[in-house]
C-alpha positions as CSV (number, residue, x, y, z in Angstrom):
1,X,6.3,-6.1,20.0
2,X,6.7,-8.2,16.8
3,X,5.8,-11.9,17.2
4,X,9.0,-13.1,16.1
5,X,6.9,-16.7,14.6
6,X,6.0,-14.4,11.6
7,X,8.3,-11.8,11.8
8,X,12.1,-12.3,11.2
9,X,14.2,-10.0,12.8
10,X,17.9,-8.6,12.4
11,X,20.7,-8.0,14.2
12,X,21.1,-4.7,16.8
13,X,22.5,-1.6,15.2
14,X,24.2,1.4,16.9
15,X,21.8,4.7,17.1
16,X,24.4,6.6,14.5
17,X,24.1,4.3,12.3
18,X,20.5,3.9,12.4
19,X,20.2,7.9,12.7
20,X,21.6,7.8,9.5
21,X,19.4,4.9,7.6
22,X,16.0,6.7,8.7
23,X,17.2,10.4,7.9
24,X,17.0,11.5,11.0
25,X,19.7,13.9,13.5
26,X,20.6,13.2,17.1
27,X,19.4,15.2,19.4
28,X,21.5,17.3,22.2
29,X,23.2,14.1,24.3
30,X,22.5,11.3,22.4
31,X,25.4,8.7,22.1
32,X,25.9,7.6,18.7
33,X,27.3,4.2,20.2
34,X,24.2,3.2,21.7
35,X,22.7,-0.2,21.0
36,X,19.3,-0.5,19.8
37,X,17.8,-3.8,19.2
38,X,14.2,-3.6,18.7
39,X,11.8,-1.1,17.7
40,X,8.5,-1.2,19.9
41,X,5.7,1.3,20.9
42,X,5.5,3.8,23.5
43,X,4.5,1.8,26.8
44,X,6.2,-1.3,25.9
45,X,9.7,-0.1,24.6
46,X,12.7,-1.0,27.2
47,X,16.6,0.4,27.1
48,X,17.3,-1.2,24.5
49,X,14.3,-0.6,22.3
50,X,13.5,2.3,19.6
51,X,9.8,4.4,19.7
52,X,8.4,6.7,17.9
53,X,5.9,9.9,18.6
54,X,4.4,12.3,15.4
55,X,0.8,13.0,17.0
56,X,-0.9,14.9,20.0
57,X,-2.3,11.9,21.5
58,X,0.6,10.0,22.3
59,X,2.4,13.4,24.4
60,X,1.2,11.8,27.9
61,X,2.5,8.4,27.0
62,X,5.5,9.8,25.6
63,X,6.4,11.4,28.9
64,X,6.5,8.0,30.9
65,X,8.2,5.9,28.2
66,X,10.9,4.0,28.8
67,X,12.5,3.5,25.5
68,X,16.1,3.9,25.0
69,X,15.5,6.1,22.0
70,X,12.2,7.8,20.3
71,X,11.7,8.9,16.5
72,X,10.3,12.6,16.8
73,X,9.8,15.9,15.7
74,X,11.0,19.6,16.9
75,X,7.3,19.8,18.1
76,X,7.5,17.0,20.8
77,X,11.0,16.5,21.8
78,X,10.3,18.6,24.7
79,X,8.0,15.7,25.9
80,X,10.8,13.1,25.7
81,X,12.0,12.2,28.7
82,X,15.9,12.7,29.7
83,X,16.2,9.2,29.6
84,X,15.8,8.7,26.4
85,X,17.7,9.7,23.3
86,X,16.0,11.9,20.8
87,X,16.6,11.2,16.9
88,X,14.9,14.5,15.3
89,X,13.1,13.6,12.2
90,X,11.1,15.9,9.7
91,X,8.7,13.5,8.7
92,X,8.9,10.7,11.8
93,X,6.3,8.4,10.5
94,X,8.5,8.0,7.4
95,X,11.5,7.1,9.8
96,X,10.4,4.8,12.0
97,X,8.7,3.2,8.8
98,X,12.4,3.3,7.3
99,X,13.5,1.9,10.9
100,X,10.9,-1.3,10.9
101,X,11.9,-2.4,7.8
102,X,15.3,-2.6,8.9
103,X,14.8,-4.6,12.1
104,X,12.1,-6.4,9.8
105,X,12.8,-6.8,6.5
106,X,10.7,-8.9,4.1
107,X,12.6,-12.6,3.1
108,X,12.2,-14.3,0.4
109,X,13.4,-18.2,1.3
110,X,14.2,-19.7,-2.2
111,X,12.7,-22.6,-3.2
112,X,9.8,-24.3,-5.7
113,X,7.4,-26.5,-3.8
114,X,7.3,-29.9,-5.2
115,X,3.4,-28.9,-4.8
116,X,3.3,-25.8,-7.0
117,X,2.8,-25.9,-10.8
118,X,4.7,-24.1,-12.9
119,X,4.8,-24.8,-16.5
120,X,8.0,-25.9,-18.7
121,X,8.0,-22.7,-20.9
122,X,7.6,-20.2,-17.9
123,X,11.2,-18.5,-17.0
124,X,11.5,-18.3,-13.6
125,X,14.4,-16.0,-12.1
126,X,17.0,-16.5,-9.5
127,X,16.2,-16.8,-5.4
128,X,12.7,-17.3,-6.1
129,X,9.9,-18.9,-4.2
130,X,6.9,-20.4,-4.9
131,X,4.5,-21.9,-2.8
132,X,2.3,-24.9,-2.4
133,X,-1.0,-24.6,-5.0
134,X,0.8,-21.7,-6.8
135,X,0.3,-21.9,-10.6
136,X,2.8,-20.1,-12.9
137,X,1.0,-20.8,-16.8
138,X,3.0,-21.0,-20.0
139,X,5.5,-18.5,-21.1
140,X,4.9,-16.3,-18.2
141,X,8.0,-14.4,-16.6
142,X,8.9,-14.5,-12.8
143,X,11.8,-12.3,-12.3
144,X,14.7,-12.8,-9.9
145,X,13.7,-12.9,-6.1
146,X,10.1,-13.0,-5.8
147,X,8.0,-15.0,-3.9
148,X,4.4,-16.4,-5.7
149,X,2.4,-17.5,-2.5
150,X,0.0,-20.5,-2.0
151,X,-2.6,-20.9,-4.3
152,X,-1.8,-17.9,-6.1
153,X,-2.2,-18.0,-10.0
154,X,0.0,-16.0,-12.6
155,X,-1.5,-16.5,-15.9
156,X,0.2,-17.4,-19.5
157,X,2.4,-14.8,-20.5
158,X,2.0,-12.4,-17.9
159,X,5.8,-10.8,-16.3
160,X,6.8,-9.6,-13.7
161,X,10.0,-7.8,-12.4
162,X,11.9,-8.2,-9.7
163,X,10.9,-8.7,-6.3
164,X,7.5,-9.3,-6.6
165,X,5.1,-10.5,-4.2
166,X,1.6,-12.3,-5.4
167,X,-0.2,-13.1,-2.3
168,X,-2.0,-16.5,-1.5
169,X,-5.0,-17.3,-3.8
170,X,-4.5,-14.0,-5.7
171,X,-4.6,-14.0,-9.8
172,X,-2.9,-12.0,-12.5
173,X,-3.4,-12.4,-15.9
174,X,-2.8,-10.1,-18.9
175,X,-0.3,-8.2,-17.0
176,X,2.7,-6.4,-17.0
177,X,4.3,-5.2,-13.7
178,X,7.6,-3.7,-13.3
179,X,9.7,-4.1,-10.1
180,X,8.7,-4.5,-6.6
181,X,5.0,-4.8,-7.3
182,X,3.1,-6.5,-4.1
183,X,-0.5,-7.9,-4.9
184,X,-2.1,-9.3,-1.8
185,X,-3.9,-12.0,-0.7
186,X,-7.2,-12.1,-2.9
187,X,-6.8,-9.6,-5.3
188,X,-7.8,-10.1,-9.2
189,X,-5.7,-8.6,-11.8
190,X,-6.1,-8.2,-15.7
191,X,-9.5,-10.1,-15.9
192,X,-12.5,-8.9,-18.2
193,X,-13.8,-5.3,-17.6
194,X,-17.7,-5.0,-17.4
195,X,-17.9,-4.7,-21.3
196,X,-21.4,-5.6,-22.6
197,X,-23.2,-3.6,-25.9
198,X,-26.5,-3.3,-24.9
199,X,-29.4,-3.8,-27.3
200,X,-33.0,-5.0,-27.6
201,X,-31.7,-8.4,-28.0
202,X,-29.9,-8.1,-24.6
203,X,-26.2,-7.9,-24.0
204,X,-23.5,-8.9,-26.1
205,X,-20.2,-9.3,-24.7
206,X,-17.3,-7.2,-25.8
207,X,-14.3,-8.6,-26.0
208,X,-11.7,-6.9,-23.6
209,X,-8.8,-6.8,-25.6
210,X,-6.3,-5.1,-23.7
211,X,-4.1,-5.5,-20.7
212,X,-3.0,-4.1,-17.2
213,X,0.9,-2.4,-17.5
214,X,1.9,-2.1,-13.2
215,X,4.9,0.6,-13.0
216,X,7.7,0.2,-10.1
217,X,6.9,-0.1,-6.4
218,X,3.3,-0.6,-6.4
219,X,0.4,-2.1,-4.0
220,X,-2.5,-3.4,-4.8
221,X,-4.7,-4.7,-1.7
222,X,-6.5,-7.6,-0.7
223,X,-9.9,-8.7,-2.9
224,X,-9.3,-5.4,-4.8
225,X,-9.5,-5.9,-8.8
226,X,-7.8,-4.6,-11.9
227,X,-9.4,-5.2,-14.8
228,X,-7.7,-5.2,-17.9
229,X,-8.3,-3.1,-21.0
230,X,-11.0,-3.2,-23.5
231,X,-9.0,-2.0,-26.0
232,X,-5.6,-0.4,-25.2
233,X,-4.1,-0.6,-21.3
234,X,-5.5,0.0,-17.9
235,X,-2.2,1.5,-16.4
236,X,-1.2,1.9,-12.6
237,X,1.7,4.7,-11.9
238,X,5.0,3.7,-10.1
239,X,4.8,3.9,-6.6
240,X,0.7,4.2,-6.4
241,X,-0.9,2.5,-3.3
242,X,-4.2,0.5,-3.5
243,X,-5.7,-0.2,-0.5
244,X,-8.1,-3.5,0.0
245,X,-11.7,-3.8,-1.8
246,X,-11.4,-1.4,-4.5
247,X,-12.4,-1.4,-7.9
248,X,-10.0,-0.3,-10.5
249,X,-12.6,-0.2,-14.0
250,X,-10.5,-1.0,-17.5
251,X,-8.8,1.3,-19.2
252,X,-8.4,3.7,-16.1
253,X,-5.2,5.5,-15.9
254,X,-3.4,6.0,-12.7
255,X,-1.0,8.6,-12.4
256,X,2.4,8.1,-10.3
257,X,2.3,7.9,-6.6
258,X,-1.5,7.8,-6.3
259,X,-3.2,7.1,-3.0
260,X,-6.5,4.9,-3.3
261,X,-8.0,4.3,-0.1
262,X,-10.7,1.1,0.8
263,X,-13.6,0.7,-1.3
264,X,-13.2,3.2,-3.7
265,X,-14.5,2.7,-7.1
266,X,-13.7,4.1,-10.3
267,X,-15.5,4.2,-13.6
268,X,-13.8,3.1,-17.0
269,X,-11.7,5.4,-19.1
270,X,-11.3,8.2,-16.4
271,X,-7.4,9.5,-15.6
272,X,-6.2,10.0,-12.3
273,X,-3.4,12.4,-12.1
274,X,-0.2,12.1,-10.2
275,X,-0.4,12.3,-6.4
276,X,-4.1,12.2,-6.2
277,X,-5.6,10.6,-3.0
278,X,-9.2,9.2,-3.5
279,X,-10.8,8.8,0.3
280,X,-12.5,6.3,1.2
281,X,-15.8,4.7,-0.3
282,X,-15.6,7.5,-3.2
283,X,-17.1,6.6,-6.3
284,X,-14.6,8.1,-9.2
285,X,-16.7,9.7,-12.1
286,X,-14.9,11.8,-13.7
287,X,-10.8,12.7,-14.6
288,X,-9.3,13.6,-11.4
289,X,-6.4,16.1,-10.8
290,X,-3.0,15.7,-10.6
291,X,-2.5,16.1,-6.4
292,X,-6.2,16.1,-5.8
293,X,-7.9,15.1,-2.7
294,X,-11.2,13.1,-3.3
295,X,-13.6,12.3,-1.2
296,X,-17.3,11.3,-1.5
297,X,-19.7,9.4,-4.7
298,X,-19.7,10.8,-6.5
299,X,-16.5,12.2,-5.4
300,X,-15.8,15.7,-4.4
301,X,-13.0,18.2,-3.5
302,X,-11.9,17.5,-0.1
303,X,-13.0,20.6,1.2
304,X,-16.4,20.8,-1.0
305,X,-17.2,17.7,0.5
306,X,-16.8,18.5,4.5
307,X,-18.7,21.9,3.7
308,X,-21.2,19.7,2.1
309,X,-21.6,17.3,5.3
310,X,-21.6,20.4,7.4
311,X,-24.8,22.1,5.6
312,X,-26.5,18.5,6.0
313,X,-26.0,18.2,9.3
314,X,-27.7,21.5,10.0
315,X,-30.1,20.7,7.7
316,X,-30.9,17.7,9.7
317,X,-30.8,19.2,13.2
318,X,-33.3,22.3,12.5
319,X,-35.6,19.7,10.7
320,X,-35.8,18.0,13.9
321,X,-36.1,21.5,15.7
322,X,-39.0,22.7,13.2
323,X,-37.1,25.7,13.0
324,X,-35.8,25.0,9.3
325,X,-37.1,27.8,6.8
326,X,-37.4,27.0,3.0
């Protein structure tokens, strides 16, 4: 259940109506007219409540549940009890992620904190909100409804479109983001790349010259950095998710609706293609693939790099058997 002191919730909905929002199909009996005020998990869902159920492990629970409706697929509506109305989805986690947001929409309350400082040439758009120890620097573009939390910094002339969300104590500078771009809390856009020329006198700092150009719909995730170009862009695709503690490199290239899961790292210059997802911890070496699965550091096809864990792990257990043979 939502803690509704940091959660905002909406009003009930009827289950046609809400059939409809998360693209999903009643199943045999289900009354459109019922009310549904909540959505909640398996064990704790009530009457009134909505659930959800896309994976094996959830069947047993799924069989004792209460709820008053449950989010579900051809392969476990069988396991729903009669008691409970059946919305039939193709891709459930997508619906009841379509459903949350409804009951739980992110507000923006409008309003500049007496506390925050925003500079006299930055243009700052309508239903906005900016929070205590926010800074907003000279000419730098805020457009209409987004919310610049405390202590969060957005640099001279950087924009951003609408609906934007810059999470507490988070920086962007030398950026450009288009609409609906969420940084969280901690993470560093558009500073310097690692750009030294190296030389028997030591290292000399290159100027990074560039900037970072955010498409539509993006995330970026907490302490995770962006740095800007060295010459030309570092670019992030519309609708790529970044998770926390990753390290985009300048001048990297992101392709549209990439996946970038924690602690990944990846080197300047390299492109990653449209739809790739880079698994966790994998170090990013070389151009990756439009709709490639990564995994690994350096990184590896998906598949090359579970056969590769499975030939180690043999390795490993005759080596401790004295039965391995060279």
């Amino acid at each position: 259940m939502a803690d509704t002191r940091f959660f905002e919730k909406k009003e009930a909905i009827t289950l046609g109506k809400l059939a409809a929002l998360c693209e999903c199909e009643l199943g045999p009996g289900a009354n459109p007219d019922m009310v549904i005020e909540d959505v909640k998990s398996i064990e704790e869902a009530g009457s009134s409540d909505l659930t959800w159920a896309f994976i094996a492990s959830v069947r047993d629970a799924l069989q004792k549940t209460k709820a008053g409706a449950c989010i579900t697929s051809e392969k476990f509506a069988s396991c729903v009890p009669e008691t409970t109305a059946v919305l039939l989805s193709k891709d459930p986690h997508r619906s009841y992620g379509l459903a949350a947001q409804y009951f739980y929409p992110v507000t923006i309350k409008e309003g500049i904190s007496p506390r925050a400082f925003v500079d006299e040439t930055a243009k700052i758009g309508k239903g906005c909100r900016i929070d205590a120890g926010a800074v907003v620097g000279a000419n730098a573009e805020i457009g209409d409804g987004s919310w610049i939390q405390a202590g969060a910094v957005v640099g001279e002339g950087v924009k951003l479109g609408m609906s934007c969300i810059i999470g507490s104590n988070a920086t962007v500078t030398h950026c450009l983001a288009g609409h609906k771009v969420y940084i969280y809390p901690g993470a560093m856009v558009g500073q310097d790349g690692f750009g030294f020329a190296m030389s028997e006198k030591g290292p000399t700092k290159v100027p990074q010259l560039g900037r970072v150009v955010i498409g539509d719909d993006v995330e970026i995730g907490s302490n995770t950095t962006v740095d800007r170009g060295a010459m030309g862009d570092t670019e992030i695709g519309s609708g790529t998710r970044i998770d926390n503690l990753v390290q985009i490199a300048h001048n990297v290239k992101l392709g549209r609706c990439c996946i970038v899961v924690a602690q990944v790292g990846i080197a300047g210059h390299l492109k990653v293609g449209s739809g790739a997802r880079l698994g966790a911890q994998s170090g990013i070496m070389k151009d990756v693939e439009a709709g490639a699965v990564m995994m690994g550091s350096p990184a590896l096809p998906h598949m090359d790099f579970m056969r590769q864990n499975v030939i180690l792990q043999k390795v490993v257990s005759e080596t401790k058997k004295g039965t391995l043979k060279w």
